[in-house]
N, C-alpha and C positions, 0 to 999 in steps of 0.2 A: 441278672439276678444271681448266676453262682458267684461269679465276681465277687458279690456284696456279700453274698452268703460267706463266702468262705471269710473276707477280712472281718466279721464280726467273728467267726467263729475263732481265728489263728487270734485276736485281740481279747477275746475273753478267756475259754480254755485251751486255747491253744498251747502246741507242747510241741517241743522240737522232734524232728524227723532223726535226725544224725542221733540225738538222744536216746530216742527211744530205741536202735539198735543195741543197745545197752542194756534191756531192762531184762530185771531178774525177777523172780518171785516174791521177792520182799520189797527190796526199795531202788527206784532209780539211779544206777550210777552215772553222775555225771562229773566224777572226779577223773575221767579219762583221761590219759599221760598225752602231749601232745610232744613232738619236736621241730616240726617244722614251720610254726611260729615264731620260737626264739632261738630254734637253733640249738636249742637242750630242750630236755625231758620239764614240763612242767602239767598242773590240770588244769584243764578247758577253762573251768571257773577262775583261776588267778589271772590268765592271759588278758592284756588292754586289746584285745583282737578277735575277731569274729573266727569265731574258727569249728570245723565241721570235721567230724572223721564219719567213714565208712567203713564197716567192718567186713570179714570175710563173710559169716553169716546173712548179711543183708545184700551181697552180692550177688550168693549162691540163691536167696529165696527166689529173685525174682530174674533169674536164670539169664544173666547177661552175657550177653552173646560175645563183645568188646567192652572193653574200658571204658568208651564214653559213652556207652547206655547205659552202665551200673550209676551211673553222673547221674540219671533221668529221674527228676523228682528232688537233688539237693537244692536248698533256698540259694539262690544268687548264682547260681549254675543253669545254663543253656542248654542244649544238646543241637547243634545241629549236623545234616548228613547231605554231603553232594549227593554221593551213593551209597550203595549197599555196602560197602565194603570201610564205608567213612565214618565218620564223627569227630565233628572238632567242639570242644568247651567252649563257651562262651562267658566268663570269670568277670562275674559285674558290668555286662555290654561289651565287654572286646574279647579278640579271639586274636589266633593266630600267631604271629611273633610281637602279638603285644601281651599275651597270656601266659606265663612260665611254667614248667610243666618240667620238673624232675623226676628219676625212675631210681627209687633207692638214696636219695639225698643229689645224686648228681643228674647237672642239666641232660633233658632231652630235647631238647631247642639248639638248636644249630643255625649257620650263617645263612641257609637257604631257607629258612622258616619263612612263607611269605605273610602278607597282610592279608587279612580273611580268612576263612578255613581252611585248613588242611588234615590228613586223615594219618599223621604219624602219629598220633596217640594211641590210634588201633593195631598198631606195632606192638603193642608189650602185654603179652599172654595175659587174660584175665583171671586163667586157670591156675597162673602162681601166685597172683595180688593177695595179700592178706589184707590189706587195711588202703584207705587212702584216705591222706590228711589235706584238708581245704583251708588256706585263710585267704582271707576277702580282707580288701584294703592295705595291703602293707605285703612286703618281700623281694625290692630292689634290696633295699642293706641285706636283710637277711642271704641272697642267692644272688641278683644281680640283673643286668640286662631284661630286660621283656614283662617282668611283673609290674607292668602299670596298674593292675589293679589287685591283683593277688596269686596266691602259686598254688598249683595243684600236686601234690607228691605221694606218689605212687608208690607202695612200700610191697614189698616181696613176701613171702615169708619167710619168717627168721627160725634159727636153728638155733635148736635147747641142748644141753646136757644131761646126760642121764648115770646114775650111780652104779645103775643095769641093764647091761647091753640089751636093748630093743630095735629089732626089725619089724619095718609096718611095710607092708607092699600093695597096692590098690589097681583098682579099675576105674574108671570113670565113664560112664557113657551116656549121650546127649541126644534126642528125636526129636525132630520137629516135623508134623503135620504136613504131607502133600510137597516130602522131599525139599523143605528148607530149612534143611540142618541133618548134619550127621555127624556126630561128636564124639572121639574115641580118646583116652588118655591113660598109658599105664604110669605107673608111678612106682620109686622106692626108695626107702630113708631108712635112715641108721642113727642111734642116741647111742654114746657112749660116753666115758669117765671125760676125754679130752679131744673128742672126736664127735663131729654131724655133718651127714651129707644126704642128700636128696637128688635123685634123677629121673627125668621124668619127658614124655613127649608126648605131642598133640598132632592127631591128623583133626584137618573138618571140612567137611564139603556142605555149605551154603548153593544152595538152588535158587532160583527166581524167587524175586521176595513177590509174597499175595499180597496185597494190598484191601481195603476193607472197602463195604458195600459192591459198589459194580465198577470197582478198580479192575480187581481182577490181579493176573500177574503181571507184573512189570519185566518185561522183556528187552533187552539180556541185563541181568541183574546181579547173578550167582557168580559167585568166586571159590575158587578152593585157599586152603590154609596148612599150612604144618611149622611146627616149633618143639624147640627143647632146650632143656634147661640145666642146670646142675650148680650148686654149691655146697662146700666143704667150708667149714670152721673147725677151726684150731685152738686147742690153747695152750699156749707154749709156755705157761707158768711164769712164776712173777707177778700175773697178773696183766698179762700182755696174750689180746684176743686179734687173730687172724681170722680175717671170711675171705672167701673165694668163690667169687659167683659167672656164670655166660651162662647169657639167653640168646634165641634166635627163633627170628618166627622172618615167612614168608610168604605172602598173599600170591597166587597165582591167577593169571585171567581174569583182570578185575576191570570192569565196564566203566562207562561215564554214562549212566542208563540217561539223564536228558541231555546228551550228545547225540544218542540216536536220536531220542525223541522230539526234539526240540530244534535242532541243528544239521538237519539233513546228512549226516558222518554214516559211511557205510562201516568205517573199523575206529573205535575210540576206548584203547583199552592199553590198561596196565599190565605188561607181563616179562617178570616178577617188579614186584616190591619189597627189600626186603632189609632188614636191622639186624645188625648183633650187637651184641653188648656184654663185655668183660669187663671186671675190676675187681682191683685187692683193696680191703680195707684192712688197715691197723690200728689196735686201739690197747691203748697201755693205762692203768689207774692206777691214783693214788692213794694211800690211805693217809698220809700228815702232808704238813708242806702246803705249801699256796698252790700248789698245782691240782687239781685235782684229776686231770684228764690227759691224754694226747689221745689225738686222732690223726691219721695220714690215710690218704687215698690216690691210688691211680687207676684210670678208665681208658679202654679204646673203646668208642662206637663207631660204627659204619650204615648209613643207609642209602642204598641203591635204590633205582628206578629207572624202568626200562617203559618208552611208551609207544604204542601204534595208531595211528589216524589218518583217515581217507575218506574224503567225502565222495557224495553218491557222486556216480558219473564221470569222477576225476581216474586219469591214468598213474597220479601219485600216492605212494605208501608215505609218509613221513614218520622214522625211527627217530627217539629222541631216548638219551641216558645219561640220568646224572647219577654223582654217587659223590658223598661226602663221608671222609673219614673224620675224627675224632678225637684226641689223644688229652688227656686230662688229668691234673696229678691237685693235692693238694694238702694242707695242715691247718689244725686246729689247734689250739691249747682253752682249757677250761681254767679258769684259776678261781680261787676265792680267797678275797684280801681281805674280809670278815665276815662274819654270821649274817650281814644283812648284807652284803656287796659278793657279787659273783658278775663275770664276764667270759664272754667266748669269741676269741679274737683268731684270724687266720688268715691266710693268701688264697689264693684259686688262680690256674690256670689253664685256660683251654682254647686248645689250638686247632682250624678245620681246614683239611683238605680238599679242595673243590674238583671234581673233573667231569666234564660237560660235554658231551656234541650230537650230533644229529645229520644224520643221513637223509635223504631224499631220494626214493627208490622210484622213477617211470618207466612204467610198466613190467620191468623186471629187474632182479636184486641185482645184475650185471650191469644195468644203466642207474648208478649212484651218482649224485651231487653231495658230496662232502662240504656241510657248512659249518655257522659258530652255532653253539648247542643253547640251550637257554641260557645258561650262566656260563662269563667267562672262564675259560677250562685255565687248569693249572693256578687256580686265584685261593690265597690262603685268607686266614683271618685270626688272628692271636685278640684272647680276653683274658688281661691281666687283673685281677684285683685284691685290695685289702681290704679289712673289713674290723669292725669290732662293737661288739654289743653286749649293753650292760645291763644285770638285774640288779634290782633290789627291793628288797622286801621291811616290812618295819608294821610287825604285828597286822594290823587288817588293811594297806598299802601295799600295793605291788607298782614298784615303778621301772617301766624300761627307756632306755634308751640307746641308739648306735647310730653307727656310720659305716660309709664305703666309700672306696672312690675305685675308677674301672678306667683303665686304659687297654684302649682298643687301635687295631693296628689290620687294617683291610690294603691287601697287596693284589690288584688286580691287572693281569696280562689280557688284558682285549686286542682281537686283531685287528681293530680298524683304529685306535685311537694310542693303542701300545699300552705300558706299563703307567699305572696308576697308585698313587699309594697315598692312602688320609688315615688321621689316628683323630677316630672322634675319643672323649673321654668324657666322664662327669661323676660328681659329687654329690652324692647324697645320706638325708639323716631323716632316721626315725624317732619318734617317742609316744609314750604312752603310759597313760595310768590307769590301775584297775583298785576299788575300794570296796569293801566288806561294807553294806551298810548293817545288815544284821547276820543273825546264821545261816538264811536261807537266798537274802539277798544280795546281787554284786551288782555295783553297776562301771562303765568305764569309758575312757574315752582314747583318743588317738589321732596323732599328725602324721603321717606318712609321706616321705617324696618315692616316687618311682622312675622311673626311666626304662628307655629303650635304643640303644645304640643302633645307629643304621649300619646293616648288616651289608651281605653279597647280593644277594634278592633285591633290596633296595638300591645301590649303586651299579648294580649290571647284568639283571634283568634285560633277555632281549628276543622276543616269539610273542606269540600266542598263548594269553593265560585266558582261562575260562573264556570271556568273551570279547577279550579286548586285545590289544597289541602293545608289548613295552617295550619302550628302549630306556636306558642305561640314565645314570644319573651319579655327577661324583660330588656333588659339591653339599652334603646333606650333615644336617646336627645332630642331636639325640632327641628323639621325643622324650616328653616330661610330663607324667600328672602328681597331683597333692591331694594326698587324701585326707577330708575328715570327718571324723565319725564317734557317734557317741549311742551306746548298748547297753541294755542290763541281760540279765543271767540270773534265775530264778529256780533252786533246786528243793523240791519239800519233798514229802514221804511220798505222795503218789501223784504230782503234778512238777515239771518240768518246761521253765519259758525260758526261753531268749528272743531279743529283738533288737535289731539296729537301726540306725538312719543315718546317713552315710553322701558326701560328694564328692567329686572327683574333680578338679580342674584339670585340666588335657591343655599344654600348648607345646607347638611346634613340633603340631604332628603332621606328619608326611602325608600328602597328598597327591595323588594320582591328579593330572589335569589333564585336558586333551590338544594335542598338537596342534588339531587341524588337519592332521595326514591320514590316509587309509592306506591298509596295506594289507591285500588281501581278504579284502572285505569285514575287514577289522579296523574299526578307530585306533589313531595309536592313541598311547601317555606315556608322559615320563612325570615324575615325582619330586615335589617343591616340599618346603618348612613352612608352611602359610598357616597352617589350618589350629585354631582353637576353641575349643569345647567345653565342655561337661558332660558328666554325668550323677543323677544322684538319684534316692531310689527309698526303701523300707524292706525290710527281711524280719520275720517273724515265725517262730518254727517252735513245736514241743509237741511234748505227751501229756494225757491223763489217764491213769490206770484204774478201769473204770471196777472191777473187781478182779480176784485171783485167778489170773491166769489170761484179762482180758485187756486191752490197750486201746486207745484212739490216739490218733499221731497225726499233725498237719504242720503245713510249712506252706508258704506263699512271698511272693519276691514278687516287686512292683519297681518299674525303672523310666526314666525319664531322660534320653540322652540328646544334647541337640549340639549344633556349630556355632558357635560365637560368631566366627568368621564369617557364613554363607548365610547365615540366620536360615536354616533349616536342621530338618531331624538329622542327628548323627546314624552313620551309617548300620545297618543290619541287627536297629538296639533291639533284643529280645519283649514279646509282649506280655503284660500280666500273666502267670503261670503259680502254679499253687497244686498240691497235693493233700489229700485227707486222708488217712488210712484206717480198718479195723483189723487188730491182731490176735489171735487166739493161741495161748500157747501152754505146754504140759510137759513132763518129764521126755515124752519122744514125740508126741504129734504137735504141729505146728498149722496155722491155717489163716488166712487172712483175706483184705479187698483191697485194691490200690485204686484212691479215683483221680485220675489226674486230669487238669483243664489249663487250656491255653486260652487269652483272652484274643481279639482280632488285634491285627496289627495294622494299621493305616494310617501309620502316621512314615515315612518313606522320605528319604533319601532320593538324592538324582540318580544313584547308581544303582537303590535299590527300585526305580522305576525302571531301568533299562534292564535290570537282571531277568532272565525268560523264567527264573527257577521259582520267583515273586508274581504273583499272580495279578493283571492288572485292578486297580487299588487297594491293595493288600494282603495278607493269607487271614483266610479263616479262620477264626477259633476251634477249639474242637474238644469236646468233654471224652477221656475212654478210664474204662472199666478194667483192671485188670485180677485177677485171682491166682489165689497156690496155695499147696495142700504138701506137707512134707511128714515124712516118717522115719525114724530112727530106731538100728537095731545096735548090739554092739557091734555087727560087721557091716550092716549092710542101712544104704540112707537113700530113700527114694523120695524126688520131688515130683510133682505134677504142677505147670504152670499156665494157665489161659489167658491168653492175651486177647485184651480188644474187644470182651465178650459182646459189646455192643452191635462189631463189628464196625466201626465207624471208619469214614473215611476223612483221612488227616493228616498234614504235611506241616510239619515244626518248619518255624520261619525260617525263609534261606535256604532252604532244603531242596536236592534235584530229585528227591523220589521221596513217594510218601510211605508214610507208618506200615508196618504188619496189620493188615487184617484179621478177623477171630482166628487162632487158631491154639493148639495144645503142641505143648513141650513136653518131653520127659527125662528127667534126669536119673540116672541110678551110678553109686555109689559101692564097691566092693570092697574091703578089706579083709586080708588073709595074713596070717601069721603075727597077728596083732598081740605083741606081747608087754602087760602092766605091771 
């Protein structure tokens, strides 16, 4: 019944969610700037693509703890968490290094990204995000590797100039209910004529997440946290703008909470895990001339990881550490070769360092077994590619279209099989058009190719992953889907719709098979090009602004993913999920209701049968309640947030630990020396 409920609702008044972050006291903007669609600044409304921002404001209301629960609640976005400490997006039924995921316009997907979840997203502070830009369906040409079905980009916030030297300097501080959560953050920034910078750090200490009804606490759950950040903008005249940004966060003592519980492990814990991340951008305009832009960029990231595991009983500790560097440079030119013809055409490349191993400590750190570590140590991996993509516009016609091609170069040193080297590569092209049918109407369509180059994870993968055991595999393609899809976009004075319908062809996507062999009480697999699929679905999302000052907002996303190949469900496809919201809002108080509802999922995979995290025939559905209450001074911004008020007990699909339990958040906000 809410199922039904809600799709008549999101089919008649329904009004987008990403929208309604938007709304003002008069009229809906939904003319919002996007960039990471085409790669330039254009609005939501002209794009041939489904496309979703998140603003800062909508982050802070519902007081998100990491990056991928601020996710919780967007149409055609997933969330799911091995642990507390995790959360991987699910971007139209796939995750993992099939999901693209930039920080700032540059990749955070690297050569060890594996297949299925993983928690590197929860790497990039949510307390600097200002905005994150989503499109669904399309973003090989645009960014490259891993966007089989669309890209997620995480944007920073950006620094302004000011005519009058301003100093802001802040506090931040964060509570959460029965010691799960302690949140501290100072902050300080500077406006000036040719000068902004901002610095700032984060401690947090996460305790045992409570879980709802007669869960209780999930034990050992809690992890601690600290980061910091800084960037400088320049403008060095001309017209020629420098940024200069590093961040760094570090998770420490972070659990595999159904490792203990599910898996007999006396120690199964991360410590540290941890990212940096530096880069220069340069960006030069023009005011005549076909050119209209340059942009240049280079990046190092690094992420480590350090792991501990010992099952009950056993005399061995086993330490495992990988750590991939990162080094990444690139250019762009903008040109316009007329008033209706513009293009953004450029190179990318990026290069990863792999280093890998793993000890074997019986019974004490003096009796070590020195082995090969999950991934071959010393293995690089260069992604070279070009790229180019064109607008055009012609009164109520917005047409795109681009390409890319991506040569890839994996050099792997394994010690039992020696030096390895394959350069997968591929070619792909996007298009799409979007048309005005009147002033409030657009509707649009789009072909998308995407791809995913088989990485380090994929070719030389060799232990124990979650539940199974891999070995190595070199002889692998590119996976490939095509997407299409066809949308409107509906903007009036106090109602706001979009809705798409959208499918995916997936072939010669990698598959895990089983050897036959156990080792260590683990099935092994290694990975073939067999497997093809689909996936297709409906996304439906808006606002109606019911009177001054008050909002209804829903969104709901329906998905359909199966194997061509196996003639069974595709693996871990998220089940019906759908949000409704009520908003109340005023010059400083703010106050609202989140209802968020997952449908069951029982339609299962082999692998999601044999997953312990999957409940035998399926997970639950589960309806929760959430609330916030915020206030605003000129210095000072206090949130109050209730989670779960139902209390309900609830585990998003895939997931090794379930939701928070009821409980209260509190946020306060300081600002001193705040000069306008």
């Amino acid at each position: 019944m809410v199922k039904f409920l809600t799709i008549v609702f999101v089919a008649t008044v329904s009004v987008s969610n990403t929208f309604a972050q938007q709304v003002t006291d008069s009229v809906v903007q939904m003319d919002q700037i996007t960039v990471t669609a085409s790669r330039k600044a254009r609005a939501i409304l002209s794009t041939p693509f489904a496309v979703d921002i998140l603003q800062r404001n909508a982050i802070d209301k519902q007081v998100s703890r990491t990056v991928p629960e601020a996710l919780i609640g967007m149409p055609g976005v997933f969330i799911q968490k091995t642990n507390h400490a995790g959360g991987s997006p699910f971007v139209r039924g796939l995750t993992g290094n099939q999901s693209l995921i930039l920080v700032d316009g540059i990749r955070l997907n690297n050569s060890i990204f594996r297949y299925g979840p993983n928690q590197y997203m929860t790497l990039v502070d949510p307390l600097i995000v200002d905005r994150i830009e989503v499109v669904k369906g399309t973003g090989s040409v645009q960014y490259g590797s891993d966007a089989m079905t669309g890209v997620i980009n995480i944007m920073t916030r950006e620094l302004s100039f000011s005519d009058k030297n301003k100093w802001t300097e802040s506090v931040q501080s964060r509570v959460t209910e029965t010691g799960m959560e302690t949140t501290w953050r100072p902050e300080i920034s500077y406006q000036g004529k040719r000068i902004a910078f901002s610095i700032g750090a984060d401690t947090k200490n996460f305790g045992n997440l409570k879980g709802g009804d007669s869960t209780g606490f999930q034990v050992p759950s809690g992890y601690n946290e600290k980061a910091f950040d800084a960037k400088l903008k320049l403008d060095l005249g001309k017209n020629w703008i420098v940024t200069l940004a590093n961040q760094w966060l570090e998770q420490q003592d972070v659990p595999v909470y159904h490792k203990y519980k599910l898996e007999n492990f006396a120690v199964n814990t991360s410590d540290p895990i941890s990212r940096g991340f530096s880069y220069t951008k340069i960006k030069k305009t023009y005011s005549r001339g076909i050119v209209n832009e340059l942009n240049f960029f280079g990046a190092r990231q690094f992420i480590k990881e350090s792991r501990y595991s010992q099952k009950k009983g056993s005399p061995t500790t086993r330490f495992e550490r990988d750590a991939i560097e990162t080094f990444s440079f690139g250019g762009e030119v903008n040109t316009q070769f007329s008033k209706h013809w513009e293009a953004n055409s450029g190179i990318e490349l990026y290069r990863d360092e792999v280093r890998s191993f793993r000890n074997d400590y019986v019974n004490t750190r003096m009796d070590v077994a020195n082995k090969r570590g999950l991934y071959p140590d010393n293995s690089s991996y260069t992604n070279l590619a070009v790229y180019s993509i064109h607008h055009l516009q012609f009164n109520k016609l917005t047409i795109e279209a681009g390409a890319r091609f991506n040569q890839c170069n994996a050099s792997i040193k394994d010690q039992t099989l020696g030096k390895i080297a394959i350069k997968p590569g591929a070619l792909v092209f996007q298009g799409g058009i979007n048309y005005q049918l009147s002033k409030k109407l657009y509707v649009y369509a789009n072909m998308s190719e995407g791809f995913r180059a088989p990485n380090i994870d994929d070719l030389g993968t060799l232990g124990i992953v979650d539940f199974r055991y891999e070995q190595p595999a070199y002889n692998l393609e590119p996976e490939r889907s095509l997407n299409l899809e066809t949308g409107i976009k509906f903007l009036g004075k106090k109602t706001v719709f979009s809705g798409s319908i959208f499918r995916t062809n997936l072939s010669g996507l990698i598959t895990r098979i089983k050897t036959g062999e156990v080792i260590s009480g683990y099935d092994v697999y290694t990975k073939v090009n067999v497997d093809k699929g689909f996936v297709k679905g409906w996304e439906a999302q808006g606002q109606v602004k019911l009177f001054k000052g008050l909002s209804l907002q829903a969104s709901a996303t329906s998905l359909f993913g199966e194997s061509v190949t196996k003639a069974q469900p595709l693996r871990r496809i998220p089940p019906f999920n759908s949000r409704i919201a009520l908003e109340y809002r005023n010059k400083r108080f703010s106050s609202g209701l989140n209802f968020d509802h997952a449908s069951p999922q029982r339609r299962l995979e082999a692998g999601d049968k044999s997953d312990n995290r999957i409940p035998i025939g399926g997970t639950p559905g589960f309806n929760i309640l959430n609330s916030y209450f915020s206030y605003e001074t000129s210095n000072v911004i206090t949130r109050l947030y209730v989670s779960n008020i139902l209390n309900t007990d609830y585990r998003t699909h895939g997931s090794g630990i379930n939701g928070m339990g009821r409980a209260v958040s509190l946020t306060t906000i300081i600002q001193f020396n705040q000069f306008k």
